[in-house]
GUFIMI-352191 format. One line per 10 residues: number of its first residue (from 1); for each residue x, y, z negated of N, C-alpha, C. Coordinates in Angstrom, 3 decimals. Atoms other than C-alpha are relative to their C-alpha. Layout:
BEGIN
NUM	X/Y/Z/X/Y/Z/X/Y/Z; ...
# end
This chain:
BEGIN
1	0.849/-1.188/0.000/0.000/0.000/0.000/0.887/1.241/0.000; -0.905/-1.200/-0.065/0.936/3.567/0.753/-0.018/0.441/-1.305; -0.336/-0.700/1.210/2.564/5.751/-1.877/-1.238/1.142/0.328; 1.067/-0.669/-0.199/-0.154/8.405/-2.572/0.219/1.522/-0.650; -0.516/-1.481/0.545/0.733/12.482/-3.039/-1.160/1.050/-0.476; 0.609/-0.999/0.261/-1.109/15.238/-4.098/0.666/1.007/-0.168; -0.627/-0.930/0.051/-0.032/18.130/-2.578/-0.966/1.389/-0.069; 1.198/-1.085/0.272/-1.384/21.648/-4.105/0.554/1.305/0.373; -0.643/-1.065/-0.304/-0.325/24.378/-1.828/-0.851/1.084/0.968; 0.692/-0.953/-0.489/-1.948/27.775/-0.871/-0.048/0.415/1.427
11	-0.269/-0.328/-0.662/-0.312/28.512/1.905/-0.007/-1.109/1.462; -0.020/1.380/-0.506/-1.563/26.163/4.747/0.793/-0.448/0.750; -1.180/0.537/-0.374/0.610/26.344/7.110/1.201/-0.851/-0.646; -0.550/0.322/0.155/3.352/25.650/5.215/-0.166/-1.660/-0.691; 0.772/1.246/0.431/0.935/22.861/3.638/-0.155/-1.294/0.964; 0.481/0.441/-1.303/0.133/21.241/6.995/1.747/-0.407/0.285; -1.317/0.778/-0.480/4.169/20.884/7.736/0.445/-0.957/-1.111; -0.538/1.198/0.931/4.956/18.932/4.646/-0.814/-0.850/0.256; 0.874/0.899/0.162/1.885/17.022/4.720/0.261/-1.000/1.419; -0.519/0.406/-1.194/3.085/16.303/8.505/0.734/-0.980/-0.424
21	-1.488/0.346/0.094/6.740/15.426/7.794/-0.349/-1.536/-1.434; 0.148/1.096/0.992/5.665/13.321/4.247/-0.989/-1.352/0.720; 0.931/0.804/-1.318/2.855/11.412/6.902/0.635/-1.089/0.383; -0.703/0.540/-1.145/5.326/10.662/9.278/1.217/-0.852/-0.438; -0.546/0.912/0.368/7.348/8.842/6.333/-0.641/-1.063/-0.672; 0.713/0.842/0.710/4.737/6.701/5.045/-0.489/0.404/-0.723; 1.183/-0.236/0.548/2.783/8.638/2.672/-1.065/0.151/-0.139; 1.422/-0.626/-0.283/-0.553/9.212/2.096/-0.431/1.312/-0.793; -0.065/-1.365/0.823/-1.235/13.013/1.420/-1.530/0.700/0.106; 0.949/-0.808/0.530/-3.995/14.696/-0.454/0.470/1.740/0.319
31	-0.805/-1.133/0.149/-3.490/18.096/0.519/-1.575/1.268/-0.139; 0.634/-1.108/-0.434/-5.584/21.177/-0.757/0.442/1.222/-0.562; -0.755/-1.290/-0.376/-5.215/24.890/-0.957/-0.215/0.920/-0.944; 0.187/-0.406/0.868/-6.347/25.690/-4.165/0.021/-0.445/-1.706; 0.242/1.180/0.913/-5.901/24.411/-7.930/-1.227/-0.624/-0.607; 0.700/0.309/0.454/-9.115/24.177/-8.555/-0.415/-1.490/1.051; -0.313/1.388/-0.108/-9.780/21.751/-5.838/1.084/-1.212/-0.248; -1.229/0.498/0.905/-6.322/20.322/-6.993/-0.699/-0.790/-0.904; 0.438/0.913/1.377/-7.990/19.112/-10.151/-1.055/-0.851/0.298; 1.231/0.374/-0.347/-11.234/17.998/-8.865/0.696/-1.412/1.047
41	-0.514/0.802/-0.495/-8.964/15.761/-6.302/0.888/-1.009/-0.852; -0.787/0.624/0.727/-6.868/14.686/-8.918/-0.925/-1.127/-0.735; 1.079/0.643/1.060/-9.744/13.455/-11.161/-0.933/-0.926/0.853; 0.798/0.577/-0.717/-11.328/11.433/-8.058/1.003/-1.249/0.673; -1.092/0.526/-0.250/-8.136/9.883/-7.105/1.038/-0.638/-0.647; -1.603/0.862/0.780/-4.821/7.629/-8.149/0.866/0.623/1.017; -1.206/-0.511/-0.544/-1.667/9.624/-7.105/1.044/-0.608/-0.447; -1.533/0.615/0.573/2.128/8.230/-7.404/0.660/1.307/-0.567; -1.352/-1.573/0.709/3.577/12.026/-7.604/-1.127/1.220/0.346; 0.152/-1.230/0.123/2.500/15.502/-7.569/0.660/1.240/0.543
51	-0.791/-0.951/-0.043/3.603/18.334/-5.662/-0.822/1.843/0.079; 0.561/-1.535/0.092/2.506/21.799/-6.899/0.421/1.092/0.406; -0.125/-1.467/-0.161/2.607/25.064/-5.804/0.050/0.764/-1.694; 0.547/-0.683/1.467/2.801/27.496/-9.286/-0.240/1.132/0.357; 0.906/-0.847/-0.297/1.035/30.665/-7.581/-0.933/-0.719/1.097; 1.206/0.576/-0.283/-2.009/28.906/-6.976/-0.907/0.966/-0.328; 1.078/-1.033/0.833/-5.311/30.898/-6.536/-1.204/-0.683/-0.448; 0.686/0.534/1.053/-8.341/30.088/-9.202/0.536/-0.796/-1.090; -0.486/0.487/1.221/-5.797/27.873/-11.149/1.105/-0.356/0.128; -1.299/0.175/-0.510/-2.301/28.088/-11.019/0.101/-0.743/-0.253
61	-0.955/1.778/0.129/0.007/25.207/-10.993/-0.069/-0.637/-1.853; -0.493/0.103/2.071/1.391/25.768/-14.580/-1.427/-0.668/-0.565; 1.250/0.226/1.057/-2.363/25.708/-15.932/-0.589/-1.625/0.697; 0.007/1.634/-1.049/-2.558/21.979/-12.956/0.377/-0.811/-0.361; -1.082/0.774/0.234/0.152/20.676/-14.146/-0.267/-0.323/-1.542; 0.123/-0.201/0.981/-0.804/21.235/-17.729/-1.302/-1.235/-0.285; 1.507/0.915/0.394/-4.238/19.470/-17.152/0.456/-1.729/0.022; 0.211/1.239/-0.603/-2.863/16.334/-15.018/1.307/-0.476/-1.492; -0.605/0.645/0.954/-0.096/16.168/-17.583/-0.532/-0.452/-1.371; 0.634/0.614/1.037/-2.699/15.605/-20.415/-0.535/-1.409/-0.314
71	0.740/1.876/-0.681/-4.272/12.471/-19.239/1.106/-1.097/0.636; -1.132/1.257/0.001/-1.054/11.112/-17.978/1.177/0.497/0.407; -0.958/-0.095/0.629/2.204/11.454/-19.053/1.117/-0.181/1.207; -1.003/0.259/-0.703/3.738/9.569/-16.747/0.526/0.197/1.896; 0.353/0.262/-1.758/3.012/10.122/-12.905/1.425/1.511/0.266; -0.959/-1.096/-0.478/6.243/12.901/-11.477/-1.310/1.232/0.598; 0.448/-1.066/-0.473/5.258/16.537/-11.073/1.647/0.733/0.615; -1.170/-1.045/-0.578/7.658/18.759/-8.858/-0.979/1.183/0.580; 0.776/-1.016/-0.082/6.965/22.240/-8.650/0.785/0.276/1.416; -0.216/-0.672/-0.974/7.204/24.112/-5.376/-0.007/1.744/-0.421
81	-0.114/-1.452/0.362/7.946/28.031/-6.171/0.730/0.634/0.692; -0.729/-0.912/-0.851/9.067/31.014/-4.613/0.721/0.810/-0.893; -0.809/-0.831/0.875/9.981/32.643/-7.614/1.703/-0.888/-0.341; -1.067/0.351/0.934/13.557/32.519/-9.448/0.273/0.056/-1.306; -0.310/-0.380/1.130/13.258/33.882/-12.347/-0.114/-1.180/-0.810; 0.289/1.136/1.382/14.252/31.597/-15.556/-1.504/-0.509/-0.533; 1.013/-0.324/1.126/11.107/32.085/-17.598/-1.088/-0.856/0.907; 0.914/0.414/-1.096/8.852/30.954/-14.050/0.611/-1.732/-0.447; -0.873/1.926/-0.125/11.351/27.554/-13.860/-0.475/-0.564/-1.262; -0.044/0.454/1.364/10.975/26.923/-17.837/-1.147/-0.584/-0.527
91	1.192/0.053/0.184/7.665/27.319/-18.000/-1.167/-1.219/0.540; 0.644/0.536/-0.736/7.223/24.929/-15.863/0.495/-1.453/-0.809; -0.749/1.638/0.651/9.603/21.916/-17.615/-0.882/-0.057/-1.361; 1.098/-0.209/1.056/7.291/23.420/-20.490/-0.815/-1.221/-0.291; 1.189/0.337/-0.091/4.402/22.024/-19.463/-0.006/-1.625/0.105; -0.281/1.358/-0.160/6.137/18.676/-18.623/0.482/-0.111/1.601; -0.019/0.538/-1.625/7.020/18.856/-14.798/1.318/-0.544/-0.032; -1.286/0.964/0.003/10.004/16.714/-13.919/0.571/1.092/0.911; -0.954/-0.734/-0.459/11.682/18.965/-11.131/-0.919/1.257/0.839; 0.433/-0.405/-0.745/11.323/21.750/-8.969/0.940/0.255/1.259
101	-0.380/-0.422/-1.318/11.718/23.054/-5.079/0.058/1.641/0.337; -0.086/-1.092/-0.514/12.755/26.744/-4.659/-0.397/0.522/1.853; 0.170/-0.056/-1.371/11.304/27.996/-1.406/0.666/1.756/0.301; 0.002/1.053/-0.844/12.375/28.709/1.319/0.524/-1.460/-0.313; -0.637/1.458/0.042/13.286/24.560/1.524/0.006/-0.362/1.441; 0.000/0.930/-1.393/14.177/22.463/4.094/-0.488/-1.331/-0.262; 0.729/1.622/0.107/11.942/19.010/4.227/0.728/-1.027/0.223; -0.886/1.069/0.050/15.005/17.082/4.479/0.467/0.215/-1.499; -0.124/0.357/0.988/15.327/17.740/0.724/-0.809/0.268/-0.599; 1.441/0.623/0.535/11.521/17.748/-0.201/0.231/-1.756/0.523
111	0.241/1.439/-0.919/11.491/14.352/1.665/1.373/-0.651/-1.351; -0.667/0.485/1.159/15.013/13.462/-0.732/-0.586/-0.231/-1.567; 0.365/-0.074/1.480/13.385/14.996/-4.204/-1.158/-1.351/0.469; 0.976/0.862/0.227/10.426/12.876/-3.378/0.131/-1.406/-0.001; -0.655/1.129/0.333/12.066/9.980/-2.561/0.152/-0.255/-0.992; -1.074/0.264/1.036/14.284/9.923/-5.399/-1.075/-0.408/-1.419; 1.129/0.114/1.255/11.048/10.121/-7.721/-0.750/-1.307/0.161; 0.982/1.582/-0.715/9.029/7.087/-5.775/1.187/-0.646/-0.774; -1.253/1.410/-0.117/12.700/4.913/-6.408/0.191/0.212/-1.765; -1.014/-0.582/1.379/13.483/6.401/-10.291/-0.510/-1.280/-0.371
121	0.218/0.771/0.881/11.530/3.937/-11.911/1.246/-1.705/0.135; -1.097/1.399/-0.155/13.719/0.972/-10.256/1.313/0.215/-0.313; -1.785/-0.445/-0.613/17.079/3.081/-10.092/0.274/-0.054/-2.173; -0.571/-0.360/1.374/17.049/3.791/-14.163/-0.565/-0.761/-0.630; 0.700/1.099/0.940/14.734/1.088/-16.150/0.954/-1.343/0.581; -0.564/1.579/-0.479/16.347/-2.444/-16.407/-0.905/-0.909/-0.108; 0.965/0.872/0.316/15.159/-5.307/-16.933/-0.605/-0.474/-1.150; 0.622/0.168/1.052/14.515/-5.272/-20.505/-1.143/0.940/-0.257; 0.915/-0.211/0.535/11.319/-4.525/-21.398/-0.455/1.094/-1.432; 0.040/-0.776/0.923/11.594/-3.123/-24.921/1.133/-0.257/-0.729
131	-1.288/-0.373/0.499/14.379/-1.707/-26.940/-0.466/0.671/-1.520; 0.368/-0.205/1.222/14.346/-1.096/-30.309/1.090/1.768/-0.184; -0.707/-1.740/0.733/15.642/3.035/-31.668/-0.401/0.303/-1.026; 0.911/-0.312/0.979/15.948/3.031/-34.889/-1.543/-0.393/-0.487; 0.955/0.548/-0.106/12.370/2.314/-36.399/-1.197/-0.127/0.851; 1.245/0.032/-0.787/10.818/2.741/-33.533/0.360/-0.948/1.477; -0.106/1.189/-1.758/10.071/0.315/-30.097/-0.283/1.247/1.085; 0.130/-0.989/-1.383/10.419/1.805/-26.915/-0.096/-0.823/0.672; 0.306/1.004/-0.833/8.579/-0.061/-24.373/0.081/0.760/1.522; -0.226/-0.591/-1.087/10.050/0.711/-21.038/-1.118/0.366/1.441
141	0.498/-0.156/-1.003/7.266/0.117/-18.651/-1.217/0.685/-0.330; 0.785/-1.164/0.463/4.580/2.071/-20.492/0.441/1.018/-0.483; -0.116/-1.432/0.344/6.722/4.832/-21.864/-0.629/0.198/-1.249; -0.193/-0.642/1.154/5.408/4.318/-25.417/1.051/-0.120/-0.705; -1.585/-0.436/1.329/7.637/5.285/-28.527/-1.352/-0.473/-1.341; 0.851/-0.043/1.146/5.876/3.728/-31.681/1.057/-0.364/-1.046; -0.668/0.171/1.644/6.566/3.418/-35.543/-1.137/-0.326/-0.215; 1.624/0.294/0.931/3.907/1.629/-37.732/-1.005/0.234/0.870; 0.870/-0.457/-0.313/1.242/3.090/-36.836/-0.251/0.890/0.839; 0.087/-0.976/-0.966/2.145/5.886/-34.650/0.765/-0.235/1.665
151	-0.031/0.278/-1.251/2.134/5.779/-31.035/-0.021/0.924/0.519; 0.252/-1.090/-1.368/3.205/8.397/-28.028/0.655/-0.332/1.142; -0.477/0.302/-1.256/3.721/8.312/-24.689/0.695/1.192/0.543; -0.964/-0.575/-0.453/6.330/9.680/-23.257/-0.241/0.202/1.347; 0.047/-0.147/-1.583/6.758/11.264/-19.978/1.057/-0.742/0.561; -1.095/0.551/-0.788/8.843/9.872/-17.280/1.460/0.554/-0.143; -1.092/-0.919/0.079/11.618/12.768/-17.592/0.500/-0.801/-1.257; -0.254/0.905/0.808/11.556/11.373/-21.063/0.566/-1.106/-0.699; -0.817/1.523/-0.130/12.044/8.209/-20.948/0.989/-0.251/0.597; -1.380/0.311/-0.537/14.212/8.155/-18.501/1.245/1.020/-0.667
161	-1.166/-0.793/0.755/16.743/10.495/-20.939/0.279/-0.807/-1.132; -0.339/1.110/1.421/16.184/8.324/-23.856/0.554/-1.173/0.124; -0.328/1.497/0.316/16.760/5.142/-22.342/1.445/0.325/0.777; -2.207/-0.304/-0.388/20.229/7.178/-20.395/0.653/-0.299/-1.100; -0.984/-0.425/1.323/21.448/8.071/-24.383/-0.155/-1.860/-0.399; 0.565/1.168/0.885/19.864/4.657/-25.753/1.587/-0.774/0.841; -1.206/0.878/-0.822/22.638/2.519/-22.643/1.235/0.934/-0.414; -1.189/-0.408/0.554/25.447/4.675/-24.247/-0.642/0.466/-1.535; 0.106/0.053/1.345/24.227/4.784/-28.200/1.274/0.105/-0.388; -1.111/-0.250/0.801/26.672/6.510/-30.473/1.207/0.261/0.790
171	-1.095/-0.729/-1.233/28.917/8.079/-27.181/-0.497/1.197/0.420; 0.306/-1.659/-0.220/29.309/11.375/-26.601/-0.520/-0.036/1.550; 0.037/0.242/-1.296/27.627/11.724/-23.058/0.163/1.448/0.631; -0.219/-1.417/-0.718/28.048/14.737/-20.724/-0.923/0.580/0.239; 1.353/-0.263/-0.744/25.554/16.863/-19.829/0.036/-0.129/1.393; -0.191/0.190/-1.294/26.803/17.004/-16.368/-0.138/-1.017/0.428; 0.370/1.663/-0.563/26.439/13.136/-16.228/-1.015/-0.007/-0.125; 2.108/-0.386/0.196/23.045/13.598/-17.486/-0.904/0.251/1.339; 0.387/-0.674/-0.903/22.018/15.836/-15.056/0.378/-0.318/1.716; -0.765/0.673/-0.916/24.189/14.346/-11.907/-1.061/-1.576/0.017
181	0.670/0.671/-0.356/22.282/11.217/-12.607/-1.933/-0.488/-0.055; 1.327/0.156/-0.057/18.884/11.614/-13.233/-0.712/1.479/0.783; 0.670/-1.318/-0.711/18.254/15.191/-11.625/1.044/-0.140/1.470; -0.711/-0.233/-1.208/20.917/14.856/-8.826/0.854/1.069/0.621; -1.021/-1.116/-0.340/22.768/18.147/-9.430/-0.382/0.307/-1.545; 0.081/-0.785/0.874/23.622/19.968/-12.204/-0.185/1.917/-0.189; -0.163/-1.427/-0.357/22.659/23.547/-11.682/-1.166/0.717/-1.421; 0.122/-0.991/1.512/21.630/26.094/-14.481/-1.421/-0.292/-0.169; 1.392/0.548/0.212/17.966/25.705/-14.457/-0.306/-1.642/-0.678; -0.133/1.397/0.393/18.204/21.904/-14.381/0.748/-0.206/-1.324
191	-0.658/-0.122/1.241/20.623/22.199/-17.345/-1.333/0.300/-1.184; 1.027/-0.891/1.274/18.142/24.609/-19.357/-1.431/-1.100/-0.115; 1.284/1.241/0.123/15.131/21.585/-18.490/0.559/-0.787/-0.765; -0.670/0.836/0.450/17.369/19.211/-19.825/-0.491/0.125/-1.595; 0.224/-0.630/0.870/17.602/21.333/-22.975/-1.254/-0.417/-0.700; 1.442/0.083/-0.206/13.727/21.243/-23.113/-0.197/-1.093/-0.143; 0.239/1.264/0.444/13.518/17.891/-23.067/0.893/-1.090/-1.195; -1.050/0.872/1.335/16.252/16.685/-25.498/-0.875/0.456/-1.506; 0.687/-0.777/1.016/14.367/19.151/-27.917/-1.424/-0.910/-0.085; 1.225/0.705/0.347/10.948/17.310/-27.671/0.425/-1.335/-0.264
201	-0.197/1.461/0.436/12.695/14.022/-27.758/0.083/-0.616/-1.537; -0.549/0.085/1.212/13.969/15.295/-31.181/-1.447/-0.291/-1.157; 1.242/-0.045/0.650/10.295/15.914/-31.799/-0.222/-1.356/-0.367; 0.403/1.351/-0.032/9.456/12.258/-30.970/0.696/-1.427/-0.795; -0.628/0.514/1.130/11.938/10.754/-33.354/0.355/0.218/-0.957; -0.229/-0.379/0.936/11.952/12.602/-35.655/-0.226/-0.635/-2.041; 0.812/0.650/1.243/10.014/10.421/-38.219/1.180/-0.853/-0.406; -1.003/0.606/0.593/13.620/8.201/-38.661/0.840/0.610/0.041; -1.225/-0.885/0.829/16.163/10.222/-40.771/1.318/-0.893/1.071; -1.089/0.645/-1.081/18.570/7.199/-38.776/0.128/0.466/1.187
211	-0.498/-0.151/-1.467/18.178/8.090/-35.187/0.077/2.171/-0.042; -0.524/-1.377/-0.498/19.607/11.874/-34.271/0.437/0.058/1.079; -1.082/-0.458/-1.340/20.488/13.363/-30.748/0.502/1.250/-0.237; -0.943/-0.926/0.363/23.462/15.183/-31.713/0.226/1.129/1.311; -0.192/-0.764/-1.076/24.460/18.269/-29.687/1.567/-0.070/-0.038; -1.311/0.006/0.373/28.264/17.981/-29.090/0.278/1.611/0.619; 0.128/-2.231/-0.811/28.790/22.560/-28.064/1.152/-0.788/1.159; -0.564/-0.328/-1.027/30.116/22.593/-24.977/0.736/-1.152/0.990; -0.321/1.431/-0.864/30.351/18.802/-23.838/-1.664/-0.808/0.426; 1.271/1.211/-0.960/26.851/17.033/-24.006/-0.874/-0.475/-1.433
221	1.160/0.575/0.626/24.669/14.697/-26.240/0.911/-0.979/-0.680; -0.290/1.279/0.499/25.095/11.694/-28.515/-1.201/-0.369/-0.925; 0.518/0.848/0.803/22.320/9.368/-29.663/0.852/-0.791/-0.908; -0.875/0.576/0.990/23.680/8.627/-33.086/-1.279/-0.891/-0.668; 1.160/0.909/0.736/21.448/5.406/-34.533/1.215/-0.324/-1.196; -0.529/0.416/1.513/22.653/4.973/-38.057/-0.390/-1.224/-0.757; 0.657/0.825/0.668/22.567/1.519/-39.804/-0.975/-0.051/-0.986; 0.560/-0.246/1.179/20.308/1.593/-42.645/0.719/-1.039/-1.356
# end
């Protein structure tokens, strides 16, 4: 079965050439021109990924991205934006989106990012199933994180950071390796998402005094799991 997109972009033209070009590699693309249908398509449909616009008119991206990320955690959002500014990009890893596309772009690296998101789940999960952190299970193919009684699901970005630190436990890792292998470049934005997500991770383990992701200044990370 085809992979299945939902693309939410104002501008049709430029809507109409991706939706082309993604077509003409095997996808199947939802494409409309506003977020409100955006949501209404979303909620009628099963998508693999997400590609938003974030000046959307009746409901921007951010507030799109915000909804589809409530209900599920795990499906890739990549933003499409024209802006640069920090605060636009941030706002967006905020909300939970996994990457974005500065426009102008060239559809030979929309066509890459999207790739790379269809393949993540095979390229970074192994074959174990669940992994223990500290008192909590991390079950790789649902993306929860439980203790006792408490249960959350993790996003994809997520998971796939926890279970990077988890395959080097108690090693200092780089951020640049970080970022090099799960984003595919390290560039300042991507860095500052990173950030963003190490910080909620801290949220999500926080309940065992044992597990800490250390900040090492000016090198990187280290999941430190402490015996008890």
């Amino acid at each position: 079965m085809n992979k299945k997109i939902l693309l939410v972009e104002d501008d049709q033209s430029l809507g109409f050439v991706i939706k082309d070009n993604l077509a003409v590699q095997g996808y199947q693309v939802d494409l409309c021109v506003d977020g409100d249908a955006g949501w209404v398509a979303y909620e009628g449909a099963t998508y693999d990924l997400c590609l938003l616009d974030i000046m959307l008119p009746r409901r921007d991206g951010i507030y799109l991205a915000r909804q589809i990320r409530a209900v599920n955690p795990i499906i890739p959002i990549i933003f499409l934006t024209a802006k640069s500014l920090q605060d636009d990009k941030l706002a967006g890893f905020e909300v939970g989106a996994d990457d974005y596309i500065t426009k102008p772009f060239s559809i030979k690296e929309l066509l890459y990012r999207v790739e790379v998101f269809m393949k993540r789940s095979q390229v970074v999960l192994d074959n174990q199933q669940q992994i223990k952190v500290g008192a909590y299970h991390f079950d790789l193919d649902s993306f929860q994180l439980s203790r006792e009684r408490e249960t959350k699901k993790l996003t994809r970005r997520e998971a796939e950071i926890l279970h990077y630190l988890y395959q080097r436990v108690n090693t200092v890792v780089k951020r640049d390796e970080v970022l090099v292998a799960l984003w595919g470049d390290n560039d300042y934005f991507k860095g500052r998402s990173l950030d963003v997500f190490i910080s909620k991770l801290r949220k999500h383990l926080s309940g065992d005094e044992q597990v800490e992701i250390e900040n090492i200044h000016g090198v990187g990370f280290k999941l430190r799991i402490k015996k008890a």
